[in-house]
Each structure stands twice: as C-alpha cells, then as structure tokens.
N, C-alpha and C positions, 0 to 999 in steps of 0.2 A: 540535063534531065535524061538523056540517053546514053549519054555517058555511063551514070550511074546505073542505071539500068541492063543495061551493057554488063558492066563488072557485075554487078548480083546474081546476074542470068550465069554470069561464066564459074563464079565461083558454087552455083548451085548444082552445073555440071559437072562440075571437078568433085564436088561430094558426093555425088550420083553415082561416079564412076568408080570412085573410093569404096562405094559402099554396093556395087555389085561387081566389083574386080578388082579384090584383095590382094591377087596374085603380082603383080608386077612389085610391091615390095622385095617380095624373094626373090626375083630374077634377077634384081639388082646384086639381093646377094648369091646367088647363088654365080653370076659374073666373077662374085671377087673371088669367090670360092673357086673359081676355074683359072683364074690367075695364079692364083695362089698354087693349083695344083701342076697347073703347067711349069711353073718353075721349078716344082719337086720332079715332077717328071724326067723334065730337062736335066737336073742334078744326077739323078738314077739313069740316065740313059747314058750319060758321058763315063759314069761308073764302069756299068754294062751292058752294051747296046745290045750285043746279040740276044740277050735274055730278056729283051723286051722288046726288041723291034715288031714282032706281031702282038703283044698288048697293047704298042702305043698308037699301030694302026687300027687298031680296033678300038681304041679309046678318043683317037682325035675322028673317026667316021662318028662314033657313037658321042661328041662332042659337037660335031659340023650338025649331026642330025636336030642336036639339042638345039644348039644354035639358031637353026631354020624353023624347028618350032614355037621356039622363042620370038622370031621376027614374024613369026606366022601371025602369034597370039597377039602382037604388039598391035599388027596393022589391024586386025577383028579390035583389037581392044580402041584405037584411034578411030576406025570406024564407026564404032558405037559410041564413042567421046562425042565425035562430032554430030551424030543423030541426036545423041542428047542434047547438045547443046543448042541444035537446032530445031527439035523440038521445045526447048525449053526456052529459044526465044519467042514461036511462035503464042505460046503461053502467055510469055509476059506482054508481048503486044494485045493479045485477047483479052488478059486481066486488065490492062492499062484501058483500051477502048473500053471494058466494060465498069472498069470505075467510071471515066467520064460520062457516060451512060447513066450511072447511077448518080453522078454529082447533078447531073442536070435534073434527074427526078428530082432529087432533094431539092435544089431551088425551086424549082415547078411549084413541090409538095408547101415549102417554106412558103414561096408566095401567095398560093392558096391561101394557108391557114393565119397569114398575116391579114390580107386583104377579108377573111370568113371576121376574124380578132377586132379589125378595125369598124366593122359592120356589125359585132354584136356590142361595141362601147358604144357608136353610135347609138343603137337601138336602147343602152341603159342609160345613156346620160339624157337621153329623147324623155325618157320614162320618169329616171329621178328633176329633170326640168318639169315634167308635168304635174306629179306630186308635188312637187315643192309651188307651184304656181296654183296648184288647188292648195294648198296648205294656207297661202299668203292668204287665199280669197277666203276663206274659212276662219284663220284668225283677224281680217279685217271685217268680218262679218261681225266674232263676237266683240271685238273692241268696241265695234258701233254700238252693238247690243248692250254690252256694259254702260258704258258711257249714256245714253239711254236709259238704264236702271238708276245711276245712280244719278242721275237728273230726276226721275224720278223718285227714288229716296231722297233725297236731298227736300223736294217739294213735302212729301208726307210727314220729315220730320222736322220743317219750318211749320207747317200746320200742327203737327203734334206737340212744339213749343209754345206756337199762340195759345193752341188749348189749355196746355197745361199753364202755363204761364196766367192765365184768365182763371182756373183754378184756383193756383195759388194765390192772386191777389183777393179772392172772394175769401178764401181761407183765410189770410191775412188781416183782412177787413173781419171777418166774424171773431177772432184772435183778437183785436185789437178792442172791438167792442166789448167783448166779455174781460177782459183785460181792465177796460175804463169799469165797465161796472164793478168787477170786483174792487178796485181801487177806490170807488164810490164807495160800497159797501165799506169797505175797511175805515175811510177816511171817517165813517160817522162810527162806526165801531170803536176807532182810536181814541175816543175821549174816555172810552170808558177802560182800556189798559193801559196808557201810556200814561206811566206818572213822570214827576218832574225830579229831580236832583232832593227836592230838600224831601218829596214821599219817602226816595228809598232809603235819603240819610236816616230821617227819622222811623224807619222800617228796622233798620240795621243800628241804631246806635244801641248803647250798654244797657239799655234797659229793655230789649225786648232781644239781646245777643243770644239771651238762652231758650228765647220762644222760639226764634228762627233756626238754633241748631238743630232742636228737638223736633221741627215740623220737615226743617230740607234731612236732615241724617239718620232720623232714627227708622223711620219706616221705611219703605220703599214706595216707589209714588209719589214722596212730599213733594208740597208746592206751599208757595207764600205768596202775598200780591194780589192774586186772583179771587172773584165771589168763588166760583164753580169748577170744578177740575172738569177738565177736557175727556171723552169719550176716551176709555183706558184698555178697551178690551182687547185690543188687539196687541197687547202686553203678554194675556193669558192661551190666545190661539196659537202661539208660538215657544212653551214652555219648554226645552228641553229638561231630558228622562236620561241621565247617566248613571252606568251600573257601572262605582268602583272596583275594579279589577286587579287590584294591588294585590300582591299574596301573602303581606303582614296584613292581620286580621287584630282590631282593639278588643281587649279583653273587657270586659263585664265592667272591671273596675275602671278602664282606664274611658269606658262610654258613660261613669258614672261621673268622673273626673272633670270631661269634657263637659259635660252638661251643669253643673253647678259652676263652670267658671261661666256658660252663656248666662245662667242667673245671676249670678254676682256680676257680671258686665252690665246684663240690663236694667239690675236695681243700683249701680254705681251712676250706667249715663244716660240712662231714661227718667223724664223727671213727671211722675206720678201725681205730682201734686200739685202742680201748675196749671202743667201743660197737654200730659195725657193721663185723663182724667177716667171715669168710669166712661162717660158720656164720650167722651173723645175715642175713645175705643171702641165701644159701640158704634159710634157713628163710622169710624175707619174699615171697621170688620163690614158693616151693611153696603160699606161704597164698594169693596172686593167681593163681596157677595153677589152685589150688583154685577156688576162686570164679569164675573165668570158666569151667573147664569147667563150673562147674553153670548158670552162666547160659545156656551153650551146649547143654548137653542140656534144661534146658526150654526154650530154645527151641524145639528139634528136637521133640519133645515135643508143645509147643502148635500146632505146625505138623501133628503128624500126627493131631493129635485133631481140628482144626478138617477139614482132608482129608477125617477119617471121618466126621465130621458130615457137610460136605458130600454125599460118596457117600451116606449114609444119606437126606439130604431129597431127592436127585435119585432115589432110587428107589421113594421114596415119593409122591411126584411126578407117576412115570413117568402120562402118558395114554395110554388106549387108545381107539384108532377108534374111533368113534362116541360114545364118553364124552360127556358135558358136562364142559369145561374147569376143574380145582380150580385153586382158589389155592392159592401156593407158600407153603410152612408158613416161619414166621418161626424163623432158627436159634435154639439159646440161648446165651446170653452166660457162661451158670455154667462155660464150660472153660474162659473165662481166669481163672476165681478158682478154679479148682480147683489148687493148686500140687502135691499128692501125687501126683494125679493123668500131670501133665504128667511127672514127673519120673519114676515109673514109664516111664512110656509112651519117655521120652527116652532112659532108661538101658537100655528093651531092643532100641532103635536102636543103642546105641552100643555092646553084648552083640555083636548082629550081626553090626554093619561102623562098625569102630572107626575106619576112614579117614576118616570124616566129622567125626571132632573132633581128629584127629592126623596128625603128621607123623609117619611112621618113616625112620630111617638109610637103609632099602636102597631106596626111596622114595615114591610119595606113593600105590598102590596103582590106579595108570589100568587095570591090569589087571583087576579084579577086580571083582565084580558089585558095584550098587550103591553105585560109588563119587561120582555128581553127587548130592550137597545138593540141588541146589535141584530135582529133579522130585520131586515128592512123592510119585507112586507107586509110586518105587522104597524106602518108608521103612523097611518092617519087610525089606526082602533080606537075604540075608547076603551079607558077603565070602567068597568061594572061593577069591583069589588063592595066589600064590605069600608065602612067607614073609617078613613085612617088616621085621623085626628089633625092636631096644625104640623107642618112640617118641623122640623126641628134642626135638616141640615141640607146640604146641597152633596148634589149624587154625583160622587167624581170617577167617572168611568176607570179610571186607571188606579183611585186609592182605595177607591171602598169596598170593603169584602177582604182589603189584603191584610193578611195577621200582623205585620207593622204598621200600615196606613200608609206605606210608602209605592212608588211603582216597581222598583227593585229592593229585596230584602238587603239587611244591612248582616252579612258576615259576623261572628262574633267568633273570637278567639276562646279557646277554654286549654287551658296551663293542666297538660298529664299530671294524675293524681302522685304524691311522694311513693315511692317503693319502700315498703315496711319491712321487707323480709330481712333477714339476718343474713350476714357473710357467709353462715351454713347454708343457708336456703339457695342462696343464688349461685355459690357453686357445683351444691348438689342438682341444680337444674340444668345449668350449664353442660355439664357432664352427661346428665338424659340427653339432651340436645344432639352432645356431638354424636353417643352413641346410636341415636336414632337418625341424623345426618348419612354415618357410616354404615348401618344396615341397610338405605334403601341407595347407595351408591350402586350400580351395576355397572360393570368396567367395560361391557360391550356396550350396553346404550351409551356411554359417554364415547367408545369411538366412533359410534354410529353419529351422533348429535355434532361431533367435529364436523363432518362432511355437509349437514343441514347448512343453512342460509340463518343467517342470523335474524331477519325478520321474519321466518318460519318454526324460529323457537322457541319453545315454551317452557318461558321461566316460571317454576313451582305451580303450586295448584290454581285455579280459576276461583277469582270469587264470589260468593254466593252471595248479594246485594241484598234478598230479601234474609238469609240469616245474620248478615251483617247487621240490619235496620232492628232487626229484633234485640239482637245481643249489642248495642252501640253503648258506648260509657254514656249512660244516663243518668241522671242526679235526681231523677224525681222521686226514687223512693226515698231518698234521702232526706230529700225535702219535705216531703209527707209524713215523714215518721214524728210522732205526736197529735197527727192533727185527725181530727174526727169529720169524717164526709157529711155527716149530719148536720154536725154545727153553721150557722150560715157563714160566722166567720172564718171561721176554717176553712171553709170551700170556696171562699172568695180569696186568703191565702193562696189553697192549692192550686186555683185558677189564676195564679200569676202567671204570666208567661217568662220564659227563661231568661230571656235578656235580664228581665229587671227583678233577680231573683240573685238581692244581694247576702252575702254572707259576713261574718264577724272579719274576716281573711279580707276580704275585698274593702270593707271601709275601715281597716288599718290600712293598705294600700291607699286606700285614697288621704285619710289623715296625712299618715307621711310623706305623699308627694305636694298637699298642700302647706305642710309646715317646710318643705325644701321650699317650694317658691317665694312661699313668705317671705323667707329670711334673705333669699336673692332679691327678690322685689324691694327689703327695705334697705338691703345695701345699695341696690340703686336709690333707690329715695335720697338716702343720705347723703353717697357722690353726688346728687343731683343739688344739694341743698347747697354742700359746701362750695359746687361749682359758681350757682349762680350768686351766693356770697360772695364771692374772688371776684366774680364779674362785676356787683355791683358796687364793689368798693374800688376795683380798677376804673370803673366809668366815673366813679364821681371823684375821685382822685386824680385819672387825669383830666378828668373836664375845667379843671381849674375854674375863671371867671363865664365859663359857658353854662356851669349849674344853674339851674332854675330853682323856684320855691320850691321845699320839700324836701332839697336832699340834707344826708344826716352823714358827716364823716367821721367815722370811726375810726379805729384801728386796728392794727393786726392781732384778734384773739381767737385765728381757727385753731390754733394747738390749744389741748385740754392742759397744756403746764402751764400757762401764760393767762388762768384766766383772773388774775389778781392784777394786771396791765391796765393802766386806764383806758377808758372807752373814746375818750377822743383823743387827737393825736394835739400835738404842740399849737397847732396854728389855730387850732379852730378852738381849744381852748382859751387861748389870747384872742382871740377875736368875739368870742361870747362875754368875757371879762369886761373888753371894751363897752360892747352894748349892754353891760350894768349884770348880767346871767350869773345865776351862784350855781358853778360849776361840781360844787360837789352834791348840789340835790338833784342832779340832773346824771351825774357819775350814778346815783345811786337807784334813782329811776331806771336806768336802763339795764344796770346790773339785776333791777327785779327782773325784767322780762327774760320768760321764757327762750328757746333757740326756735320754735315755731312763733311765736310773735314777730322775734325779730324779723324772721325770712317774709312772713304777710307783711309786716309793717313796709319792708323792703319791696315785695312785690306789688302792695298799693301805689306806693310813693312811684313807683318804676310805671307804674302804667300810668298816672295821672301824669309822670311828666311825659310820656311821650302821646300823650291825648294833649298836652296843652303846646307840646311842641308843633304837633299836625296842623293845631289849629292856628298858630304863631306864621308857621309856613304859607299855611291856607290865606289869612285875612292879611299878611304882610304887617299885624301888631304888633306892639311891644310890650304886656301888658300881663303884669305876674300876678294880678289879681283878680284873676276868671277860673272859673271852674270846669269839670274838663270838656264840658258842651260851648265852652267860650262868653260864657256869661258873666258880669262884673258883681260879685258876691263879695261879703266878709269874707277875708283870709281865716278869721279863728272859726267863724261856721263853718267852714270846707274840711278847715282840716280837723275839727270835730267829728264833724260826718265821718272825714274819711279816717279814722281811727276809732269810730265806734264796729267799722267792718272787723277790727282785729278781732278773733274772740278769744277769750277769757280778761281782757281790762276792768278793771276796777274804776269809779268813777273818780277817783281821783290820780286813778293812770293816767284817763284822757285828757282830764285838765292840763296836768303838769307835760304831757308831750303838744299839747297846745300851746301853750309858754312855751316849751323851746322850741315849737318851730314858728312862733312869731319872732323869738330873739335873731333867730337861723336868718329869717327874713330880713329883718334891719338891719344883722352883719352883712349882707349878700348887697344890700343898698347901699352901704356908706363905702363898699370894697367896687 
C-alpha cells in the first residue's frame, strides 16, 4: 500500500516538474548541439588556428559560462523536484489519514442508520402484528355474529315452514273438499249427459247422418246430445275486427260473383226443409241474439264499474293546499272478474235507457236523455224520450250507423273507363303534353334541384284532395240518368249504394265466369264418376269369393266405342245360367239404365256393403241376410228398398234388378 503510493506521489512530482520547467528538454539539446559544434570548431581550428584562436576563447568561456548556468538551473530545477516531491508526499499522507477519517465516519454513519433501519422495522412489524391481531379479533367477532344469525334464520325459517306448511294442508283440505263436492255434483249431473254406445250409435246412424251434419256444420255454435246449450257469450266478447289490407281490391262484379256462390253453397248444403226450418232459424237467430245482448250489457257494465272506480280513486286523491303530495292508490283488477257484478250493474243501465243496446221501429231514440254510449257519465240516466215502439234489432257498437254494416269498409275495385278517342285525338294530346312539358322546363332550376336532397324534392304540383273529391270519376250521374227524384221507385233505385249498383257489363262478367266453372266443375264431376267406376269394378273384381250380397260384375264399358260389349263378363254370365238367370233380359235391363243410375246403383250397393261389412267385423257374424243396421230382413225387401233410392226407375226396373240380385245371391252361395 505504500509502495504504491509511493510511485504515484513520485510520478505526480515528475508531472509537476514537467509542467513548470519545460526547460531541461532543450538543454539536453541544446548539449548535442554543442557537441556537435565543438567538433566543427575543432575541424576549422586545425584548418586555421590563428584565425580563430580569440573566437574559440571567447566561445569555450562563453560555453563554460553556459555550462555553469546550465548546472545552476539543473540544481534549482532538482531542488524544487525534490520540494515537490516532498511536499507532495506530505499531501498524500494527509489525503490518506483523512480518507481513513472519513471511512470511519461512514461506518459510524452506516451503523447509525442500520441500527435507526432496524428500530423502524421493528416498530412496523410491532404495528402491522397489531393490526392483524385486531383484525383476527374483529373478524372472529363477526363470524360468531354470523353464525349467530344464521342460527337464527335458520329457527325463523323452520317456523315460517310450520306455518306455511299448516297453510297449505288447510288449503289442501278446503281443495280437496270443494273438489269431493264438485265431483258429487257432477256424479248426480252425469246421468243426465253421459249416454251409452248404443245413444250415440243410434244419434249418428243414416237416418239422422243428415240431422247431425246440418246441426254440428252448418252453423257456428252447433251441438247435438244436449237439452240446453251452455252459456255462449263469451264467444262474442272476443270477436276479432280485421281490416283487409291487400292492395288487389274485388270488383263490383267479382263481390257479386262471390256472393251467389255463398247462395248457391247454402241452398246446395243447408237443408231447409228438414232441418232448419223457419222455426229453427228463428229459434238460432234469438239464442245469438241472446248472447250478444249479455255480452253487451256487461260490457256496459264493466265500463261503469271501472268509471266508479275511477271517480272513487280521484276523490280519494283529491290534495289539498299545502298537503304533502300522496300517491295515487293502485285500482283493483277484482271488477273484471267480478261477472255478477257487471251484469247487475249493465242490466240497470239497460232498465234505464234501453237505447243503448236497441234499435226501435219508431227510431233510434237521439231525443232522449242519455242516449251516446260512449260518455260514461251519462250511464246510470234514464231515457225520457218520446215513445219508441218494440225493438226491432240489437245495437252493435261497432256495425250500426256504418254505410256497409261492417266495422271496416270493404275496398271495391272500379276497372278505368275505355279511352274512346281516335289515334288523332291522343296523338294530338300527346304532343300538347310534350310541348307544355318543354315550356315549363327551366335549365337553371333543374341544376339547382340536382344539388337539393332527394327527400326535399318536389315532384310536380301538390294535390288538392278537396278538388280531387269533387272532380273524382263518379258514376252517379250516370246512373241517375232516366230516373225521376220524385218517383218513389226511382229514388229507392237512386239510393242504391254503389257497391251493389250492378250494370249489363258486370253480370256478363259474372255469367261468364259462372259458365267457366261450370263446365270445369262438371269435367270434374265426370273424372270423378269414371274414377269411382274403375274403383268399383276393380274392388269387386278383385275381391273374388270375399264379395258380399249386392255386388254386380260388369264389364269393361267406360270407352264410348265399346258400348255394344256385353254387361257382364264370361264368368258371371256362366254362373247366372247356372242358377237358371235368362241373361239376355238382364243384358238388356241394364243397358236401359242410365250412366247416373248406374253410378247410385254402384254407390248404394258400395255403402250397404261396407255398413254390412262394419257390422260383420263388429258382431264377429257371418250372415248376408241383414240389412245395413244388422237386422235379419227379406233379402228381396232390402234390395227393393235399396233401389227404389235410385231415381228415375220404373217399377218394373226394380223388380227385375230384384231378380237378379237374388240370382247374384244364390250364385255367390253355391260358389
């Protein structure tokens, strides 16, 4: 370590020295340079001494001198080396004692602020141990406290199970009782709807088939079985009100169209003369009658109860100045399920002022107090009018008063009248057009109108709705032309309304769409005749020994070239011969029949067998001599009966297809 120190001290001297006595570089040379010249000297003096012997004296004095200042400057220069050096180690021992000086502060300093380090962890870890030991005691508080709660919840909601649990068996139990009673009730009820197999067979067999389609089909509502139909009104409180919105609209002619095939449908499969009768209609129209007016008095009804509600929460309500502001109490919902209620309440509306659910003869009672429906606080008024006679109809909020009788009007189509003008006419207008087109053209508003927004622009003029209504293609004068305002039938004419303001144009329309369906209706007809021909001559053809009484096998005569073919085939020819049958009077009987006989004859005999087949299946019999309810009848009385159904027979038609279908029968027995 001293060593080192040593050498640094010395080499900082020697820089020292370097660096304020530059000089001793040059004297080294300025040495060589006087070697150097002495030898030149020497040279020139051996030349010629005498010519220099007083310049070289004067040159080696003025060289000795240099010399001695040279040695002068060396020893001041050594001199001062050595102070330096010596000062400069007195330094570094200074420096050195006062580093260690300062190393020891540092430790001092270091220890302090170790042991100050160690005293403030202490003091944090002191702090966060005491936190965390309040912490444990605080969440071991609330654990207990929990634990605690839910020992108690646990208690309140074993108690809140007894209770309800006690609840619901009381529930149960009153459930169970009204349950037994109605099932009482019904049990003594039952005798009087529950019929047996052979009620509803005999409800439903062929002789009342056409009572029960006409009573379940044709109306709406039908029932069968029952004395009394069930309370229906709640059929009518729920009627949907659709406004078709289709944007093909039916023309005059074709709503004329439409409405004579609902005629023709209802006088095809409505049976007027059985079934619904004058009486029978009456009596159906008064049971709908019934029923919408109850629908209409609760309505009326639930509308004035909800009213009284109303007034009743607004005046419970009512605030007064300076109050603090209440809420508005929530109505209650129990008046629309109160139904006894409404219906009270409707029926002493309609005590009242009967004009609210009726039309009368003398008429609809504008005089009389409390005749608008719809203000509600006119509900309980009475009428005081003038006397209105007996009602005549029932008052349908939503039909009556509308020029159709419907809730939404029905759309009619009207087909733009023909353009009469001549090929002159409409090019001579054409031509106004364009040029009246091209004069109001202005080349700056259209490039003004570019730059516009296309839904800020205004295509051609605006139009005027009430001169449109005025000027609208009307037909009424048209209509009116001939007729006299005066005349009453005339004015009962001109008071047709338009819909049903048919013209010679409109029922050609309708002729000819009637004579198209026709003719497609009876080409199905016909496919439909020939099909079931082929069918029933395929069933009884293959049915071989599985035929029953009744069948008749023919042959193949549905082409009109073939109808000189005989009517029965090989076999069943030979097998009528056998049973004694003179097959040409029987060839000749069936060639009289009609192509409509044949197909009844065919569709009798087809349903008797499969009524005697059902019943075959049904009773597990064997027995071809019952008729089609399964009864043991004469075979020639059945099939009398059932070929007097044919119409147009001749009474010595039905004998002779009597005979051969007894023959039929004997061949079918001995086979």
């Amino acid at each position: 370590m001293a060593r080192s120190c040593t050498s640094t001290s010395s080499r900082s001297a020697v820089s020292a020295a370097s660096f304020y006595f530059p000089v001793p570089v040059r004297l080294y040379s300025s040495t060589s340079i006087k070697s150097t010249d002495d030898t030149t000297e020497s040279k020139e003096s051996s030349e010629s001494t005498s010519e220099v012997d007083s310049e070289a004296i004067a040159a080696k004095a003025q060289a000795a001198a240099i010399r001695a200042t040279e040695v002068e400057r060396k020893l001041v220069l050594r001199q001062r080396s050595l102070e330096f050096n010596e000062s400069r180690a007195q330094y570094a021992k200074q420096v050195t004692k006062l580093r260690y000086q300062y190393k020891l502060e540092v430790e001092s300093h270091v220890a302090q602020d170790l042991s100050q380090q160690q005293a403030e962890q202490e003091i944090t870890l002191r702090r966060r141990l005491e936190r965390q030991r309040s912490k444990n005691e605080r969440s071991l508080e609330n654990a207990l406290r929990q634990k605690e709660l839910k020992r108690q919840q646990a208690y309140a909601f074993a108690d809140h199970l007894q209770q309800q649990q006690e609840i619901r068996s009381s529930k149960i139990k009153i459930q169970q009782r009204a349950q037994q009673l109605l099932i009482n009730d019904l049990e003594l009820e039952s005798k009087q709807w529950i019929t047996s197999v052979e009620e509803v067979e005999a409800l439903f067999n062929d002789k009342n088939s056409n009572k029960v389609e006409q009573l379940l089909w044709t109306k709406p509502q039908g029932y069968v079985g029952v004395s009394d139909p069930s309370l229906d009104n709640h059929f009518w409180l729920y009627e949907g009100h659709t406004w078709d919105r289709s944007k093909t609209y039916k023309t005059k002619s074709e709503m004329l169209l439409q409405r004579l095939e609902d005629e023709a449908y209802d006088l095809t499969n409505i049976d007027t003369k059985s079934v619904w009768t004058i009486e029978k209609e009456q009596d159906y129209t008064t049971l709908l009658n019934k029923a919408k007016l109850r629908s209409l008095v609760r309505q009326a009804g639930r509308r004035a109860l909800l009213q009284k509600q109303k007034n009743f929460l607004s005046v419970d309500h009512e605030e007064i100045e300076g109050e603090i502001p209440k809420s508005k109490p929530i109505p209650s919902l129990g008046v629309l399920a109160d139904i006894k209620a409404q219906e009270k309440e409707g029926s002493e509306i309609l005590l009242n002022d009967p004009t609210k659910f009726f039309i009368f003869e003398n008429g609809d009672g504008s005089d009389g107090g409390g005749n608008d429906g719809s203000d509600s606080s006119n509900e309980t008024n009475i009428y005081s009018g003038s006397s209105l006679g007996k009602p005549i109809d029932i008052r349908d909020p939503l039909r009556t008063g509308q020029p159709q009788g419907r809730v939404f009007p029905i759309p009619i189509g009207k087909l733009p009248k023909a353009d009469l003008r001549t090929e002159k006419e409409k090019k001579r207008q054409e031509r106004e057009d364009r040029l009246w087109a091209a004069a109001n053209v202005n080349q700056e508003q259209a490039e003004d109108e570019a730059l516009i927004a296309e839904e800020d622009r205004v295509f051609g003029e605006e139009i005027d709705y009430e001169e449109a209504n005025k000027n609208w293609d009307s037909d009424d004068e048209e209509w009116n032309k001939g007729l006299d305002s005066d005349s009453p039938t005339d004015n009962k004419i001109m008071s047709v309304p338009r819909e049903y303001r048919y013209r010679d144009d409109d029922i050609d329309e309708v002729i000819l769409q009637l004579e198209k369906k026709a003719k497609i209706m009876q080409s199905h007809v016909s496919n439909n005749i020939k099909t079931i021909e082929q069918e029933a001559r395929s069933r009884i053809i293959d049915g071989g020994d599985s035929n029953t009484a009744g069948d008749i096998i023919v042959g193949d005569n549905t082409s009109t070239d073939e109808e000189d073919a005989p009517f029965f085939d090989k076999e069943t020819t030979k097998q009528l011969i056998n049973v004694g049958a003179n097959v040409e009077k029987y060839e000749k009987l069936m060639s009289s029949l009609s192509r409509e006989q044949l197909l009844s004859m065919f569709a009798l005999e087809g349903k008797d067998i499969d009524n005697m087949t059902n019943k075959k299946n049904k009773d597990g019999s064997d027995s071809g001599d019952t008729d089609i309810y399964g009864s043991d009848i004469d075979t020639a009385h059945t099939s009398t009966t059932l070929f007097e159904d044919i119409p147009g027979l001749a009474e010595q038609q039905i004998i002779e297809l009597t005979e051969l279908e007894s023959f039929i029968r004997i061949a079918e027995k001995q086979n």
